[in-house]
C-alpha positions as CSV (number, residue, x, y, z in Angstrom):
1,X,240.2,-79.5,109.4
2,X,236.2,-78.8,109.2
3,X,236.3,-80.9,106.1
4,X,237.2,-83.8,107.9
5,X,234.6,-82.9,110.5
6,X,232.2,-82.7,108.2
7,X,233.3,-86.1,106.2
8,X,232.9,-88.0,109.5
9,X,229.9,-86.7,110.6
10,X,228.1,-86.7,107.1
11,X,229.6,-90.3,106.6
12,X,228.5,-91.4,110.3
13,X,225.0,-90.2,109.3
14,X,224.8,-91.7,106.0
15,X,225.8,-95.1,107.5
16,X,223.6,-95.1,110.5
17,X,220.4,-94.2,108.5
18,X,220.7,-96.7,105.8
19,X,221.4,-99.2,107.8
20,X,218.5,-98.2,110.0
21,X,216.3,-98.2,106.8
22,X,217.6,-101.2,104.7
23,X,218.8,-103.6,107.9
24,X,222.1,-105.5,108.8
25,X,223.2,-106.4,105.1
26,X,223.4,-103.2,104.5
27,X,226.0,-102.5,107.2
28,X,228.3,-104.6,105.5
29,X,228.0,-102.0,102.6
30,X,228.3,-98.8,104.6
31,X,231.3,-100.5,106.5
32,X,233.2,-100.0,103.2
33,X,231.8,-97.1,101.9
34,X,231.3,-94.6,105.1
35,X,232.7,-96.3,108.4
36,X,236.0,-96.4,106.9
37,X,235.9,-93.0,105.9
38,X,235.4,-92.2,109.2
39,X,238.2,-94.3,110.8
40,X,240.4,-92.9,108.6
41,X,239.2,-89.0,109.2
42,X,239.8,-89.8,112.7
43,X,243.6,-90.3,112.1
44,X,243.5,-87.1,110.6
45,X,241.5,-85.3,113.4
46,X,243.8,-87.1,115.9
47,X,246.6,-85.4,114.2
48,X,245.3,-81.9,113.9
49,X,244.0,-82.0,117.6
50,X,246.8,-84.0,119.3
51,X,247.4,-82.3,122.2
52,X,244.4,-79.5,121.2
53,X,241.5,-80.9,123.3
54,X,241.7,-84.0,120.9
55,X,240.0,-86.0,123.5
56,X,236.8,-83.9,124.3
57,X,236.4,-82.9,120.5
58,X,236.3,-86.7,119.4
59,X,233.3,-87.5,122.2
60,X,232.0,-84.6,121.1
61,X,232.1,-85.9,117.7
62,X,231.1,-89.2,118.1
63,X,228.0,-88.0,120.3
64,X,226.8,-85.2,117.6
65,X,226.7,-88.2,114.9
66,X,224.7,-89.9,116.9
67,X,222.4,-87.3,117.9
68,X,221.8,-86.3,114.5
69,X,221.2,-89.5,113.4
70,X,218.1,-89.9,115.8
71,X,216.8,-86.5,115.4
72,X,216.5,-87.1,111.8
73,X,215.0,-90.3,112.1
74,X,213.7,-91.7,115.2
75,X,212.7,-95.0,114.5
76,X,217.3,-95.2,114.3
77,X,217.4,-95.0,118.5
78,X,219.6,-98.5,118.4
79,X,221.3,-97.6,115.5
80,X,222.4,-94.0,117.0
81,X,223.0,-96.0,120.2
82,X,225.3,-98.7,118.8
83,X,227.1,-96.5,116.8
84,X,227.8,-94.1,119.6
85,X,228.8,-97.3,122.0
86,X,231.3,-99.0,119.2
87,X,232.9,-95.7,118.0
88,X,233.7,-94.7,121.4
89,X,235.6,-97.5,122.1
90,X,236.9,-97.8,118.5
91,X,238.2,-94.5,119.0
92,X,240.1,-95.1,122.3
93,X,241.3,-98.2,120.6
94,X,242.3,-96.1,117.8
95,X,244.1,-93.7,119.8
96,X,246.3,-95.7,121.8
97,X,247.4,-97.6,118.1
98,X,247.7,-94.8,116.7
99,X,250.2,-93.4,118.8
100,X,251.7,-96.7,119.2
101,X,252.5,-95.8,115.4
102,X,252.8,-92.6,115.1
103,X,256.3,-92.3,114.2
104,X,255.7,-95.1,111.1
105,X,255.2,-93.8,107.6
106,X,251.6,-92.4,107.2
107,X,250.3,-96.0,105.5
108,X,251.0,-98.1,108.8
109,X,249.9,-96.0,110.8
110,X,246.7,-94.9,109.6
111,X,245.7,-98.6,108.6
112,X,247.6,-100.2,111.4
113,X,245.2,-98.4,114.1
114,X,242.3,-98.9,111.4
115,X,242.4,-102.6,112.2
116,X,242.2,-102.4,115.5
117,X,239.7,-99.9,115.0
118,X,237.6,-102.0,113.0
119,X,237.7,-105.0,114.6
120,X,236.2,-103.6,118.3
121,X,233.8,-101.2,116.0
122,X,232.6,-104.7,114.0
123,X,232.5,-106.8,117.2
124,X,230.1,-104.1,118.8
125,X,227.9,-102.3,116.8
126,X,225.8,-105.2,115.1
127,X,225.9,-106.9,118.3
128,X,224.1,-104.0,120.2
129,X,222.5,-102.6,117.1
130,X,220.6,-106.4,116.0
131,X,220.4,-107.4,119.2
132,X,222.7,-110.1,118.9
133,X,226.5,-111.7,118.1
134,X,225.9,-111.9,114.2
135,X,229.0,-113.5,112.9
136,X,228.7,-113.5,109.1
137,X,227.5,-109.5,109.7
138,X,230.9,-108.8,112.3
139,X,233.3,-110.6,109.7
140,X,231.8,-109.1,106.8
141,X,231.9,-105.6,108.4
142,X,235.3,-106.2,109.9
143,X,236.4,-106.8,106.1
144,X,235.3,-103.8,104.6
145,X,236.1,-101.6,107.3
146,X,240.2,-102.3,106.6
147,X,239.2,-102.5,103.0
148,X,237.5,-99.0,103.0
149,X,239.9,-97.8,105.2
150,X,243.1,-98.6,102.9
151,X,241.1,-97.3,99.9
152,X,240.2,-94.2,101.8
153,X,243.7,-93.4,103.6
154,X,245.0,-93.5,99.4
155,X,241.9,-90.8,98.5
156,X,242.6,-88.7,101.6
157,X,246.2,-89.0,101.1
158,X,246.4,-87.9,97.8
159,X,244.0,-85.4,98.4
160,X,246.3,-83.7,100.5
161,X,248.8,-84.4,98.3
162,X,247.0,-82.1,95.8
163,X,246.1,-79.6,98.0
164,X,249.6,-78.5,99.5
């Protein structure tokens, strides 16, 4: 499982720093490449800790990407903020969907709560983190978040696949 903890917090970092560094756009890029990533690592933490402390482990988890994406760059303070805010309540949203699904084949129910997911985590981390509803910016995120997440729960799936 400390792979996935890694992946989520590395990818939580990655994401919150370039988009810090390159703007809003970028978001859009990192929603695909890293957020989604991390929406689908969740699942796989949820798993592992269900009923193991899964609750203060995940705010624990959310917070520590956030705080290490300030420390290591300061001028990120919104960023870190608004990413801590959305995941939070992405990943209360993901919870309950998830275990709404949890007897469903591993597809549906990693994707299925990824779109819910994704769609509070798009709604409310450009908002907070720009300063503003940014419509093209929370569609465009939305999309890619889903889109990552599919492409991701295949990698992670067939990783573990591999590994048995």
């Amino acid at each position: 499982m400390n792979r996935y903890v890694f992946m989520y917090l590395g990818a939580i970092v990655l994401a919150n720093l370039t988009t810090s560094i390159l703007g809003p756009g970028m978001s859009i890029v990192n929603a695909f490449l890293f957020i989604g990533l991390d929406l689908t690592s969740r699942d796989k933490l949820h798993e592992a800790w269900h009923g193991n402390g899964l609750i203060w482990k995940m705010a624990l988890l959310i917070g520590s990407g956030s705080l290490i994406s300030w420390a290591l760059n300061h001028n990120a303070a919104m960023i870190a903020l608004a990413s801590f805010v959305s995941f939070a309540v992405a990943a209360v949203i993901d919870t309950i969907a998830y275990q709404l699904l949890i007897k469903k084949p591993y597809a549906i129910k990693v994707n299925g709560s990824n779109v819910f997911s994704a769609l509070s985590d798009s709604l409310l981390f450009p908002t907070i983190a720009f300063g503003g509803f940014m419509p093209w910016i929370t569609l465009g995120q939305f999309i890619a978040k889903v889109g990552g997440g599919f492409v991701w729960s295949i990698i992670l799936r067939r990783r573990n696949d591999t590994t048995r």
